[in-house]
C-alpha positions in Angstrom: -104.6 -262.5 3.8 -108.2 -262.5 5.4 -109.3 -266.2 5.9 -112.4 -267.9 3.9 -115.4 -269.6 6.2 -114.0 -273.2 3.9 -109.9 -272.2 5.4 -111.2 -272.1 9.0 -111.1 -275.5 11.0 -113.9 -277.0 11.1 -114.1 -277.0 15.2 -113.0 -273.5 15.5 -116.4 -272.8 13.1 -118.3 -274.4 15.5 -117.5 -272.8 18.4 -117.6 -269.7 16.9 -121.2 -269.5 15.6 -122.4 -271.7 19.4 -120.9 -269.1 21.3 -122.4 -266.2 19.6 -125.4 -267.5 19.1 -125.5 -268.4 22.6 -124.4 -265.1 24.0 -127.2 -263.4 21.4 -129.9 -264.9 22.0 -129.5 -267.6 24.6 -128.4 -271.6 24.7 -132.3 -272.9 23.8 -133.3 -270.8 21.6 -130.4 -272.0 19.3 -131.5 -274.3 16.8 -128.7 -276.8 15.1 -130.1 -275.3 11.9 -128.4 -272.1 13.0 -125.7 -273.6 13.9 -124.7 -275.4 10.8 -126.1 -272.9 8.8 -123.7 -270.3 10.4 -120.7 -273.2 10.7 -121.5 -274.5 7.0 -120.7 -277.5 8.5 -122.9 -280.9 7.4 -125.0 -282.2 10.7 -122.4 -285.5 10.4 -119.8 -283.5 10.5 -120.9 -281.6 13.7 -121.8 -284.8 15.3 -118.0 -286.4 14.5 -116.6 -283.3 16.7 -119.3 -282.5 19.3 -121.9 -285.2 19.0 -124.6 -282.5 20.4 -125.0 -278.9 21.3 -124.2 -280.1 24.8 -120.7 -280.4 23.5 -120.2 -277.0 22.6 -121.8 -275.9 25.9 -119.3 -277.6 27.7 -116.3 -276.7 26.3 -117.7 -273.2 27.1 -118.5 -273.8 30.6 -115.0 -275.4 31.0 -113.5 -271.8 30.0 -115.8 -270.1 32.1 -115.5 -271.6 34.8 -111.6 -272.0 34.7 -111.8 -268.0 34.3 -114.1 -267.6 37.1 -111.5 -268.8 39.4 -108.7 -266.7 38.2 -110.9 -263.3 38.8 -111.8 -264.5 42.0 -108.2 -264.8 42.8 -106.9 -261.6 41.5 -110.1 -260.4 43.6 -109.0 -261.9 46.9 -105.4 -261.9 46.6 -103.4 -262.7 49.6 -106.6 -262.9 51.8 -108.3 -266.5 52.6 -109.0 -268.7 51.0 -112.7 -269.1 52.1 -112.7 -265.0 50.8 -111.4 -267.0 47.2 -114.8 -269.0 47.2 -117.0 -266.5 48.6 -116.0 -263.9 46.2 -116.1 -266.4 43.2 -119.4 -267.7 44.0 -120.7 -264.1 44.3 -119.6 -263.0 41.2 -121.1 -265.9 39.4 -124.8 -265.4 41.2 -124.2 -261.4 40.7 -123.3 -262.2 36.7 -126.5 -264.2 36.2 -128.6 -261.1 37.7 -126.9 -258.8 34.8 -127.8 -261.0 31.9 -130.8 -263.3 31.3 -128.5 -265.3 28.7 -125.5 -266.1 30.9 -127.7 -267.3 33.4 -129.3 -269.5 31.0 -125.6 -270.8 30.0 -125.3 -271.8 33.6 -128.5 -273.0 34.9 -128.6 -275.5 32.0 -125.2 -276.5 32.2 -125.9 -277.3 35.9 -128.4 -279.3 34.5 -127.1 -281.6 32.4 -125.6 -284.5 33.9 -122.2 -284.9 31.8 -121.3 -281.7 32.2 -122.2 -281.2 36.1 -120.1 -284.0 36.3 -117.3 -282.1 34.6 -117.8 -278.6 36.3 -118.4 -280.5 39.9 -115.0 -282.2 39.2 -112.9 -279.5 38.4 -114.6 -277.4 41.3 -114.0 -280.1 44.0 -109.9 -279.7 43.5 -110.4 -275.5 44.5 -113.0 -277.1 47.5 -110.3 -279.6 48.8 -107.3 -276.9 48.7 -110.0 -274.3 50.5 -112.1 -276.3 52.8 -109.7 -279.3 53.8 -108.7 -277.0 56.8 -112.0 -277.2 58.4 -112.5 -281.0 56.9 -109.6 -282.7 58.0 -109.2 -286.4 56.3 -111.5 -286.0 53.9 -110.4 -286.6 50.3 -111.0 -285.7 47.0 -114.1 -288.0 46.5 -115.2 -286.7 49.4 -115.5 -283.2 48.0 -116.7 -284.3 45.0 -119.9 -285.8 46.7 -120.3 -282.6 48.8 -119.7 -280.7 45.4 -122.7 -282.3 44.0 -124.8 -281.0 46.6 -123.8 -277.3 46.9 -123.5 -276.9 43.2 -127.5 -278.0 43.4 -127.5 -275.0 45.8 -126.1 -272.7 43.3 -128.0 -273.8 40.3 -131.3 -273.1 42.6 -130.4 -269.5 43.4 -129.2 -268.8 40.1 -133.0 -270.1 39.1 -134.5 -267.8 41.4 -134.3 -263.6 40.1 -134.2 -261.5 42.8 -136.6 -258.8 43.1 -137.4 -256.4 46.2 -138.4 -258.9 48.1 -135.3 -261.0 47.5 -132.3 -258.2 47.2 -129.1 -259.4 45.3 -127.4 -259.1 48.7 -130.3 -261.5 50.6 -129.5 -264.0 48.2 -125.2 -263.7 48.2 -125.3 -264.0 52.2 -128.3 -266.8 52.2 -126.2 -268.7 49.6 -123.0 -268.2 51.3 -124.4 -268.9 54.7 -125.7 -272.3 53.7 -122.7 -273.4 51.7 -120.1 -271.9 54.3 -121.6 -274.1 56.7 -122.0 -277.0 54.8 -118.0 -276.9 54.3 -117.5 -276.6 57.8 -116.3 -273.0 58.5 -117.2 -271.8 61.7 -120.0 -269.2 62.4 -117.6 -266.3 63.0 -115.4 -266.6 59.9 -118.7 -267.0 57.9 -119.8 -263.8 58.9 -116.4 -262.1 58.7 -116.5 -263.7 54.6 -120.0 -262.8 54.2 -118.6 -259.0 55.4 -115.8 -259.2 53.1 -118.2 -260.0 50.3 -120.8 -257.3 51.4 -117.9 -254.7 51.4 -117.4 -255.2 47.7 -119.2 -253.5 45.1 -120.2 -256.5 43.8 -122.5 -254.9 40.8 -119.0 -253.1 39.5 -117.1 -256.3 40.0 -119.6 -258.5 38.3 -119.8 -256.0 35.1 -116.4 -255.5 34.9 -115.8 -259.7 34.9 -118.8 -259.5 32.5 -117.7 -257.3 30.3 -114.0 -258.6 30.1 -115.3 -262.4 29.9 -117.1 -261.2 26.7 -114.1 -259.2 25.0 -111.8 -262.7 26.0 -114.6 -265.1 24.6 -114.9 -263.0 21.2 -110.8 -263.1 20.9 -110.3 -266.5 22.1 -113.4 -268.0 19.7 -112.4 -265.2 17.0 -116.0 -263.6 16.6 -117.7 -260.0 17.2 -120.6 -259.5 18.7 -122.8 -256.9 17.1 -123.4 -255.2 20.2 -123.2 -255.7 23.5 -125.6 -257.8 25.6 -127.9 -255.8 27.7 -126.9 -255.8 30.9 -129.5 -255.7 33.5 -130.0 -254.0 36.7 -128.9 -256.5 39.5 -131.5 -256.0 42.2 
């Protein structure tokens, strides 16, 4: 028996007209008129569940980033795990080159301060299980703080498109040079990450994630897109 708009939670109406709408056309161009137009949910009613469209955002970014991870591993498995974050972090610059909207969904969500706090905390766990070897003593907290400051790192070279005079694969070894370093991983093992990163076809990976992080996002929220998102040439 096919389910009415009125028979489907209220949440689950939510997040499935934000995360379409967001995908579509992008995170600021959504009004809350469209969304509670396409929920047919009252504004209080929103406000009881996510208070703002920041709410929605970061449930998003939470599944995102949770999936992120995942790829990276299946990416790298049984290799190091500085090849985990390099190949991760790649994948998320390389994703924001192929589509102007996914960038926006994480530029912004780097912006905001509850849910940086929220990314940069489930982020630090992954940094203390990769980095601790090369950071001996230091604790969560401490990764946490050093969190803050790479994830400012990322959010400015997501920021920045490249073009010819700033390749796609200036930018992934520039990035993972500074942030390498800033963990503590010594010069050669950089390199031989940076290499590892350089020998993937990182445009093919980056679609692929792309394309399978929108086919999980439309079964997981239960929507359709009307077509796919146009996926740019990553320079």
């Amino acid at each position: 028996m096919a389910h009415t708009e009125a028979s489907v939670p209220t949440k689950k109406r939510i997040l499935q007209t934000c995360v379409r709408l967001f995908l579509m056309q992008g995170y600021q161009k959504t009004t809350m008129l469209q969304i509670l137009e396409g929920s047919q949910v009252s504004n209080s009613s929103f406000q009881n569940i996510f208070r703002a469209k920041d709410g929605v955002l970061a449930e998003l970014v939470d599944f995102m980033f949770a999936y992120q991870f995942g790829t990276a591993r299946d990416t790298t498995s049984n290799l190091p795990p500085v090849y985990v974050y390099a190949a991760e972090t790649a994948i998320q610059l390389t994703l924001t080159e192929l589509n102007e909207n996914l960038r926006e969904i994480y530029t912004v969500s780097y912006t905001k301060p509850l849910i940086l706090d929220s990314i940069v905390r489930q982020t630090a766990q992954e940094l203390q299980t990769i980095f601790s070897p090369y950071l001996p003593g230091l604790t969560y907290t401490d990764f946490y703080h050093l969190d803050i400051g790479t994830s400012g790192v990322m959010r400015s070279y997501m920021l920045h498109p490249c073009d010819e005079d700033f390749p796609l694969e200036k930018k992934l070894r520039d990035f993972l040079t500074i942030n390498l370093r800033a963990y503590n991983v010594p010069p050669a093992e950089v390199e031989k990450a940076i290499a590892f990163v350089e020998n993937l076809d990182i445009r093919k990976v980056a679609r692929q994630v792309m394309e399978k992080l929108l086919r999980d996002l439309q079964m997981r929220y239960d929507f359709t897109l009307p077509e796919e998102p146009h996926l740019q040439s990553a320079k």
